[in-house]
C-alpha positions in Angstrom: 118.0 86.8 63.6 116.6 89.2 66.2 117.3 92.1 64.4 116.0 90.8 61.0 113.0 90.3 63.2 112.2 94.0 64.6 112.9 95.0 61.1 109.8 93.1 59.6 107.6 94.2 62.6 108.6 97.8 61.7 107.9 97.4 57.7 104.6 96.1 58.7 103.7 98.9 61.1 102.4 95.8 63.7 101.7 97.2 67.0 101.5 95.2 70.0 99.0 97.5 71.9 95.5 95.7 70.3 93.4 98.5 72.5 93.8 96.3 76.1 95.7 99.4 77.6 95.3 101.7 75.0 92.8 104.4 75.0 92.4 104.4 71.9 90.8 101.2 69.8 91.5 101.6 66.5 94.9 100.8 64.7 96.8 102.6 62.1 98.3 100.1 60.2 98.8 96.2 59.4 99.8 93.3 61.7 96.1 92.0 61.9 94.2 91.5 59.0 91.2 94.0 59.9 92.7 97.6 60.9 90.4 98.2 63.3 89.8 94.7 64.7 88.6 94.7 68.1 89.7 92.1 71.0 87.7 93.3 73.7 84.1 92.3 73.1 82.3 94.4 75.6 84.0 97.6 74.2 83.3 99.8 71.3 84.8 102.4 69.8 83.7 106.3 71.0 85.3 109.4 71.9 88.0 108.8 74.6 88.0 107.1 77.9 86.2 103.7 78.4 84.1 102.4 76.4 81.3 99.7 77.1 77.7 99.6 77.5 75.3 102.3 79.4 73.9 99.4 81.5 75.6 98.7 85.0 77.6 95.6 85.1 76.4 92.8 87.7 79.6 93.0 89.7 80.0 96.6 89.8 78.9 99.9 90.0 80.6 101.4 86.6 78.3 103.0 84.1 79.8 103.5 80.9 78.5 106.0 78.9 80.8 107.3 75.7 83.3 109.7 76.9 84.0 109.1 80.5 83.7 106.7 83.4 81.3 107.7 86.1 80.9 105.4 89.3 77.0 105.3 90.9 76.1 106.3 94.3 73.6 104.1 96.1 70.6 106.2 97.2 70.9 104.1 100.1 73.8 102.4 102.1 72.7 98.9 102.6 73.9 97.4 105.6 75.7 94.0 105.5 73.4 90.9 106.9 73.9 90.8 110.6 75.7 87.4 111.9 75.0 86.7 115.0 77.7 86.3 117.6 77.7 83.3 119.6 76.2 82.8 122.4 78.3 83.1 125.9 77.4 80.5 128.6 75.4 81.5 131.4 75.4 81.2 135.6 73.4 78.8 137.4 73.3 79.1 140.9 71.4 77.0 143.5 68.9 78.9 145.5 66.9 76.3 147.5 67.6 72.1 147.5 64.8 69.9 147.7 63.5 68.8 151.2 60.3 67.2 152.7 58.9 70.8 152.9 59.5 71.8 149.6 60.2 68.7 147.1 61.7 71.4 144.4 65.2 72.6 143.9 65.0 76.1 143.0 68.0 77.7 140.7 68.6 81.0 139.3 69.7 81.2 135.9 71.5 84.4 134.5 72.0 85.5 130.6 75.0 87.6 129.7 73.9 87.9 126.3 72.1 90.9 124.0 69.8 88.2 123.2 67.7 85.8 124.6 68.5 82.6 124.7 68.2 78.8 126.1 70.2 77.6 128.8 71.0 73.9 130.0 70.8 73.4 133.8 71.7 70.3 135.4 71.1 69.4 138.8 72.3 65.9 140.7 70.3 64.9 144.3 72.8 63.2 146.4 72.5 61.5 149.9 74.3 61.6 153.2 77.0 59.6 151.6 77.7 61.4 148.4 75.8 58.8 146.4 74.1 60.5 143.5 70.2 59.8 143.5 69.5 61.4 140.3 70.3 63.5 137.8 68.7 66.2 135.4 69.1 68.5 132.9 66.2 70.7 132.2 66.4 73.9 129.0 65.4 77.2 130.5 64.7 80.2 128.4 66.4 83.4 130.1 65.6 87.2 128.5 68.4 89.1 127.3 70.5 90.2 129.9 68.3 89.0 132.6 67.7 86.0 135.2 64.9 83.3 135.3 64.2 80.9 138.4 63.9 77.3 137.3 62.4 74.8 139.5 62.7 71.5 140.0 60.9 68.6 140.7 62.3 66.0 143.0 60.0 63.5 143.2 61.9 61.9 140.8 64.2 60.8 143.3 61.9 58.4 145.0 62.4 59.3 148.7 63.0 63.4 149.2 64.2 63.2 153.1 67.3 61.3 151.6 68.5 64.1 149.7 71.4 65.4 151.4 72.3 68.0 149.2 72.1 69.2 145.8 74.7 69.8 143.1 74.3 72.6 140.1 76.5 72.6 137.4 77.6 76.3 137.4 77.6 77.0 133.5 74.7 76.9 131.8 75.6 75.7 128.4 73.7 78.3 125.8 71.8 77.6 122.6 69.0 79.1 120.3 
């Protein structure tokens, strides 16, 4: 049966290259019923090598032109879009605690980042006993690379001379 088979397919002079790894696109002989039918669209026939349009394709740099296959150089290298790294947390560190002579609670705030950025400081007032007072959590915009002294207001406390001490969160949680 197999053999019987070959031997029609040789009588015929069908060819199973149609052209898609082929050079060439044009057939010698039967098997289809136009000789020099063409299965790949985009291509026509021409002198050697690939064939296609002069145009650039939308997804590559090819140019097609008759003979041969010749690849573009950009006049300029474009550079990719940037994404930004994350942000890294910054430092807060307490400088002064609120007292009757001065009702702010000073805090440095320090940016590791190329960028500049937002930090969150928070800050509790507690009293001789350890009882929090109050809590707050201010944004603070640091430079690149750089510190920035926040202040805050105690008065929000109610009494000042019963802050004891304050408490700052050592990260300052970053965002844009």
């Amino acid at each position: 049966m197999v053999v019987s088979g070959m031997v029609v397919l040789a009588l015929t002079g069908f060819s199973s290259s149609r052209g898609h790894g082929s050079r060439s696109h044009h057939s010698s002989g039967g098997g289809c019923s136009n000789s020099s039918q063409n299965h790949d669209s985009s291509s026509h026939s021409g002198s050697g090598g690939s064939y296609g349009s002069s145009t650039p394709d939308r997804d590559s740099d090819n140019y097609n032109s008759g003979g041969s296959t010749y690849r573009s150089r950009p006049t300029s290298r474009s550079s990719p879009t940037a994404t930004a790294r994350p942000l890294k947390d910054g430092t807060a560190v307490l400088k002064h605690c609120a007292d009757t002579d001065d009702p702010y609670t000073t805090v440095e705030v320090r940016n590791p980042n190329t960028r500049g950025a937002y930090f969150t400081v928070k800050v509790s007032f507690k009293d001789a006993s350890g009882f929090t007072m109050a809590s707050t959590s201010d944004q603070v915009s640091v430079p690149a690379k750089g510190t920035a002294t926040h202040r805050v207001f105690a008065a929000r406390v109610g009494d000042v001379s019963r802050i004891e001490h304050c408490d700052v969160q050592r990260r300052a949680d970053a965002y844009e």
